[in-house]
Structure formats: structure tokens, C-alpha cells
C-alpha distance (Angstrom), angle and dihedral (degrees) to the residues before:
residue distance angle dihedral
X1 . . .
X2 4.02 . .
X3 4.29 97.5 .
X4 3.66 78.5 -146.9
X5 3.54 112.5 58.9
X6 4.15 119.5 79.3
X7 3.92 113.7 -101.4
X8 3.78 110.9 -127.7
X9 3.38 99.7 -134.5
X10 4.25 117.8 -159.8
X11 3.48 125.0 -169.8
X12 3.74 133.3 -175.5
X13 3.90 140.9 139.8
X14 4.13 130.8 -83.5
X15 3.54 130.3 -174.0
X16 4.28 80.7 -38.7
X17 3.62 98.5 -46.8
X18 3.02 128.5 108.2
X19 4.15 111.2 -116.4
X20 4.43 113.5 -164.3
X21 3.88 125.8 -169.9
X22 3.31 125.4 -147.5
X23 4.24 111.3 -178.0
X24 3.59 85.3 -32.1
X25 4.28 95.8 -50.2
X26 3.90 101.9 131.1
X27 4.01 115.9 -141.9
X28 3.44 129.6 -179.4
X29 4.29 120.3 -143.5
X30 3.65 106.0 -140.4
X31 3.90 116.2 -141.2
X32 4.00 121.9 -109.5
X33 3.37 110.7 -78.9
X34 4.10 116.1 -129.5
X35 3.40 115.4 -82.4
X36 3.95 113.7 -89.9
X37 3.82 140.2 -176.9
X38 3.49 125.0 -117.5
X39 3.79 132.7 -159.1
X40 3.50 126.7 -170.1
X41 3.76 133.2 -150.9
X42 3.71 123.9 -178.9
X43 3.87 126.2 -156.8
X44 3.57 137.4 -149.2
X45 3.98 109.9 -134.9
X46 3.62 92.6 -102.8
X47 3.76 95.4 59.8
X48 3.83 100.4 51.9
X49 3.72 99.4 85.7
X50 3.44 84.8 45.4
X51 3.45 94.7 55.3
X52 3.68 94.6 45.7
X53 3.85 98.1 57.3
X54 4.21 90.9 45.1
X55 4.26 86.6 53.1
X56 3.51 91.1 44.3
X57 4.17 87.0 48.6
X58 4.05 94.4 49.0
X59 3.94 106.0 30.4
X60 3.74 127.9 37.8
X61 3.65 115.4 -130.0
X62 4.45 122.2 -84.2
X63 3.63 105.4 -84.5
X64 4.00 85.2 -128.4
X65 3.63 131.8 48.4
X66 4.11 95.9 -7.9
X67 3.92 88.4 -175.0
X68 3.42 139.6 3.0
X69 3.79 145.2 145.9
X70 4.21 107.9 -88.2
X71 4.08 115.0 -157.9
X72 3.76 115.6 -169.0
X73 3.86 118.4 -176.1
X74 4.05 105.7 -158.8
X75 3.69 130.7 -135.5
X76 4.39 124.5 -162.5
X77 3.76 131.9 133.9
X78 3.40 125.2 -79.2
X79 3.94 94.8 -90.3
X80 4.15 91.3 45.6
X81 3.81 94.2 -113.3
X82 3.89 88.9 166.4
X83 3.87 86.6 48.1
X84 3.81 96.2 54.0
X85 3.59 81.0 40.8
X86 3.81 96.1 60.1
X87 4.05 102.8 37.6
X88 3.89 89.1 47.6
X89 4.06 96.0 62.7
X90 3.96 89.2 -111.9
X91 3.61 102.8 -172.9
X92 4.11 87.1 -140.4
X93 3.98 119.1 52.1
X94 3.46 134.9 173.1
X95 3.44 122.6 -168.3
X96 4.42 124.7 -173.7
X97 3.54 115.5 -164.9
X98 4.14 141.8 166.3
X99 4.39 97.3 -142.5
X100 4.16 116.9 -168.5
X101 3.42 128.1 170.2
X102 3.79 131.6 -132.7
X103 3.70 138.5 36.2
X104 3.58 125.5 -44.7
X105 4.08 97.8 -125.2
X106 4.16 82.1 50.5
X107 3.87 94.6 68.8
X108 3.68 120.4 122.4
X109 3.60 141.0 167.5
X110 4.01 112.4 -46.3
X111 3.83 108.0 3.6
X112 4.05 121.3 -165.2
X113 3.84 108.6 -113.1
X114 3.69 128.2 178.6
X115 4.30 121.4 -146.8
X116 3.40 105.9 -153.5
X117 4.01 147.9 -176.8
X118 3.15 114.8 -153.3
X119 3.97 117.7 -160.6
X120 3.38 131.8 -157.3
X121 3.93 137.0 -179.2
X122 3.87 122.5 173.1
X123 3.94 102.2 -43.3
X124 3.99 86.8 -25.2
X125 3.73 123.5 99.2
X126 3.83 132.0 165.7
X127 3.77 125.1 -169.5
X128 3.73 129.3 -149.4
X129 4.30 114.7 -165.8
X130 3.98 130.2 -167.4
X131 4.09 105.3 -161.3
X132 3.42 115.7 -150.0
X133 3.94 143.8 146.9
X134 3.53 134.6 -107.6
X135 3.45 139.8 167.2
X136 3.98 118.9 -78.8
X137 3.68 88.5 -123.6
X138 3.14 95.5 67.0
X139 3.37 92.9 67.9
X140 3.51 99.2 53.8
X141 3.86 105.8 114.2
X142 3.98 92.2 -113.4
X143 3.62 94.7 64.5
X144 4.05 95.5 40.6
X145 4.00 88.8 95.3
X146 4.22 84.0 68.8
X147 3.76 89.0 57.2
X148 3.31 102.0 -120.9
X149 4.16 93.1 -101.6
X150 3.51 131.9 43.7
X151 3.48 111.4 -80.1
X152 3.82 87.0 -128.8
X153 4.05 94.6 64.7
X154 3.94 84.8 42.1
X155 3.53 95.5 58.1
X156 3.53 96.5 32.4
X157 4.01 89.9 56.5
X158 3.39 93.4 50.5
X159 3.66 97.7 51.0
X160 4.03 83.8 54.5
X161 3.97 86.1 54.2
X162 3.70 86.4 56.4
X163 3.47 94.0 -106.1
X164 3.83 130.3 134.7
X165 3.60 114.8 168.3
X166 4.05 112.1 -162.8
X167 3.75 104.1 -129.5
X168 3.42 124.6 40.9
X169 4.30 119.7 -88.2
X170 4.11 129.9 -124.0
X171 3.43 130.3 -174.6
X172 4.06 103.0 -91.7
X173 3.85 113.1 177.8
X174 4.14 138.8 -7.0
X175 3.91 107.4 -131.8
X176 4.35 121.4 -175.6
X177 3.64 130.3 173.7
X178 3.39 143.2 157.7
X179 3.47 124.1 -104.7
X180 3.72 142.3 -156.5
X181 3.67 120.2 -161.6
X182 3.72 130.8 -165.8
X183 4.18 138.6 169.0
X184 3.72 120.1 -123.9
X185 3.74 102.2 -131.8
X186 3.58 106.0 -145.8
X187 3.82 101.2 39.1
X188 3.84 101.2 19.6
X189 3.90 95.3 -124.9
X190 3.50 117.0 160.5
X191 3.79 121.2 -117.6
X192 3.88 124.8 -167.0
X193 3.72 126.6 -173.8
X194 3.79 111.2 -156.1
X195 3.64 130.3 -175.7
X196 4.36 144.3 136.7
X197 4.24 83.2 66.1
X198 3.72 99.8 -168.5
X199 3.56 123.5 173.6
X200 3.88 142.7 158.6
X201 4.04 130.6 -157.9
X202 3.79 119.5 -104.3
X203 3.69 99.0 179.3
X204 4.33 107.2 80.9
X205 4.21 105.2 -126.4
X206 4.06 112.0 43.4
X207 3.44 118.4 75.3
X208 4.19 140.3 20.7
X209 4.03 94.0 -84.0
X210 3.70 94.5 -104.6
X211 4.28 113.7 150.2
X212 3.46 123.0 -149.8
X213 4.09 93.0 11.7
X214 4.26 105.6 -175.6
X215 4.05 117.6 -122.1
X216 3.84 99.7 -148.1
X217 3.80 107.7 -125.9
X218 3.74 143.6 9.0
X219 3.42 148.8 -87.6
X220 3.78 133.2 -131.3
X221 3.85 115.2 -155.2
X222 3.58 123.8 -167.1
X223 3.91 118.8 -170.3
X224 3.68 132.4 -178.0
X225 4.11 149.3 138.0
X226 4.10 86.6 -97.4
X227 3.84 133.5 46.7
X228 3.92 89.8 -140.9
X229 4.06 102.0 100.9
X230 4.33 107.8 -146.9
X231 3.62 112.6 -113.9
X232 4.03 92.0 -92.9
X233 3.22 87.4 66.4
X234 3.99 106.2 48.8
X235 3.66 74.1 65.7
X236 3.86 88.2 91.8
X237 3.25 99.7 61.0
X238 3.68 85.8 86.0
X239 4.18 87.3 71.3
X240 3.90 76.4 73.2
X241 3.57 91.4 -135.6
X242 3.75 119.9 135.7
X243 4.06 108.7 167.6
X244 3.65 114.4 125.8
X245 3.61 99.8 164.0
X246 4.02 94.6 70.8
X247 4.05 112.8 135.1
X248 3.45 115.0 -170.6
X249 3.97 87.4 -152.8
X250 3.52 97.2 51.2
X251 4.09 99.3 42.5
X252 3.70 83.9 42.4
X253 4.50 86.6 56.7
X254 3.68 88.2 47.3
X255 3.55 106.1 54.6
X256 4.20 93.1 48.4
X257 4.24 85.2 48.4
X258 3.73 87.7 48.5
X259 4.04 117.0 93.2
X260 3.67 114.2 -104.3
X261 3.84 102.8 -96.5
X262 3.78 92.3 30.2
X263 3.34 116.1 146.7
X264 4.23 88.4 -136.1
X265 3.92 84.0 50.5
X266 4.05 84.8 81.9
X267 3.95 98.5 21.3
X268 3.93 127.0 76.5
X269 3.64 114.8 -134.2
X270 3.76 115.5 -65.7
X271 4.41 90.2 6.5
X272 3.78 116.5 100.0
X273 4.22 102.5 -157.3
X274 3.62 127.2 -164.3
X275 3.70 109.3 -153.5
């Protein structure tokens, strides 16, 4: 696609969703989902095995997609208000993000990607998604810096998510992981497992240049329609971990501003880790 030329963008109604058109690319916006609560548990490298044989114990695995790799291109303004945002315990965050799935050297052709605004109030969040297609090279790290839509349809979606950000939004970082997801049986909670947190900086400035820069450690997420966790899951409280404020984003920001040799270039925010 010529980054140049205008996309005509069409929009019109489908068995109640909404259908958009981009040259002729059909896409589908997907409507918010219910608001859910979100808790947050980071681990230290030496707990993560740990942590995956106890999930594996208490809650069988998702029924779809039990792992796979997760790739999140990150948007914020150009002095990374959502970013302060985030690693300051704002009680309101936004977050606007381009999420594929897979591994890099696995791209082909027109890939499924998902632009998304992510929403979060207190320990509440909702999400809101427009699925589309683009073309695998788009994706490739090179290109990231162009955003991987036209900034048109970016701020166009977001404006139908009732979301108007006040300065304008570049791409800002690349962040993949793998993740393990399970079911809790008795309340149907979601449980993820994530861990290997690479990521590299799009926008030019912050950070020392490095690409696929390793966050020691993982991250349990546990998501729901209540705050109360079942009993399973009090069970990891035992991982003696206690941090519900972690951001991927943010922690991610932090270690490429960090000094090489830094202690915070290996240590989240407020965690001192011995590798």
C-alpha cells in the first residue's frame, strides 16, 4: 500500500457488526468486551517453573490457543504520557496497541492483526478490538516505525472506541512473549502464564538500540467478572509475590532507558532480581 495515498475508508452495518473497508480489505470491529478485573503477579526467574507446574496442578489448560507467541506493537505520544501514566499507579490508563500472534520467521502473506484500546480503571479494564489483515511485512521489525496501518484508520478507530488522545501517537516499542493459558474450573477465570518478555524500541531517541532485550521473569495474570480469587487460586500466594501494579509496557521502557549494567536494566520497578 502507497503510505502516501488517502485510504477510502467505507463503513456500513452486518448482521449487527460493524463491517470497514479499507482498498477493498474487509475488517470486522469487535464489540467491547464486559468489563473484567485483573490481578497481576510478577515473578522472579527462579519462581516461573515453579509457577508453571502449580497452574498446571490446579487449572486445566484454555480449551483454545493454550500457548502461543503474543507480539504487541505500542502506541503513546511523543513524551510517553501513557508510560508515565502506567509506572506511576495512575488510577486511569489507556493503552493502544497492534497484537499478532506467532513467530516472526512464521509470517506469510496477509496475517490477522488486532488494533486495540485497552482500558483500564482501578483494577478494572475493558478492551475494545478492530480485526483486520495486513501484509506480513509489515510486521517485520524494520517497517514497525510506519505503524503498521495508516495512521488515518488508527485514529479514526480509536475515535469510534470513544477515544481521543490529545497529542498525536507513534509507534513506541515491539513487545512478544509466550504465554500459557489455563481455565479456573469452578469460577471460569482466566489464568495466563507469561514469560521470555522480549521487546525492542520503535520510536528513534529512548533507549541504547538493543532488539529483542530479555525482561527476567514472568508474570501471572488472573482475570475475571469479580475481584474475589476461588480458593485454587489463593493457592499462589505461596509464590510470595504480591505486585499488582506490573505493566509489561512500562517495565519493558525502563529497562532499554536503564544503563547497560544497571541494576534496573534486569529489575522491574520496585523488585531487586538476582539472575
Amino acid at each position: 500500500m502507497n503510505a502516501t495515498r488517502r485510504p477510502t475508508l467505507t463503513w456500513r452495518r452486518r448482521a449487527s457488526k460493524m463491517v470497514v473497508q479499507l482498498n477493498n480489505i474487509p475488517m470486522k470491529i469487535i464489540n467491547t468486551l464486559p468489563q473484567r478485573f485483573e490481578r497481576k503477579y510478577y515473578l522472579a526467574p527462579a519462581q516461573v517453573g515453579f509457577a508453571y507446574g502449580l497452574l498446571r496442578q490446579i487449572c486445566p489448560p484454555a480449551s483454545e490457543y493454550p500457548s502461543e507467541q503474543i507480539n504487541s506493537l505500542y502506541f503513546d505520544t511523543p513524551d510517553l504520557d501513557q508510560h508515565e501514566r502506567s509506572s506511576s499507579g495512575d488510577y486511569r490508563k489507556d493503552k493502544v496497541r497492534i497484537r499478532w500472534y506467532g513467530k516472526d520467521e512464521k509470517l506469510r502473506g496477509m496475517q490477522t492483526i488486532f488494533l486495540e484500546l485497552k482500558s483500564r480503571r482501578g483494577f478494572a479494564s475493558t478492551k475494545q478490538r478492530l480485526i483486520l489483515q495486513a501484509p506480513a511485512e509489515n510486521l517485520f521489525l524494520e517497517n514497525l516505525g510506519k505503524g503498521i496501518v495508516p495512521k488515518i484508520l488508527l485514529m479514526d478507530t480509536l475515535s469510534r472506541f470513544g477515544y481521543f488522545p490529545s497529542q498525536p501517537l507513534l509507534p513506541v516499542i515491539k513487545i512478544s512473549y509466550w504465554r500459557y493459558r489455563y481455565s479456573e474450573m469452578m469460577s471460569e477465570q482466566r489464568v495466563s502464564l507469561d514469560f521470555h518478555i522480549n521487546s525492542t524500541m520503535v520510536m528513534p531517541g529512548p533507549g541504547n538500540g538493543e532488539k529483542d532485550l530479555e525482561l527476567p521473569g514472568g508474570v501471572i495474570e488472573i482475570k475475571g467478572m469479580s475481584m474475589e480469587l476461588p480458593e485454587a487460586l489463593r493457592r499462589v500466594r505461596i509464590l510470595d509475590t504480591d505486585w499488582t501494579r506490573f505493566s509489561k509496557y512500562s517495565a519493558c521502557i525502563e529497562a532499554h532507558t536503564e544503563k547497560p549494567g544497571s541494576v534496573g536494566r534486569s529489575s522491574p520497578s520496585g523488585r531487586v532480581i538476582r539472575l
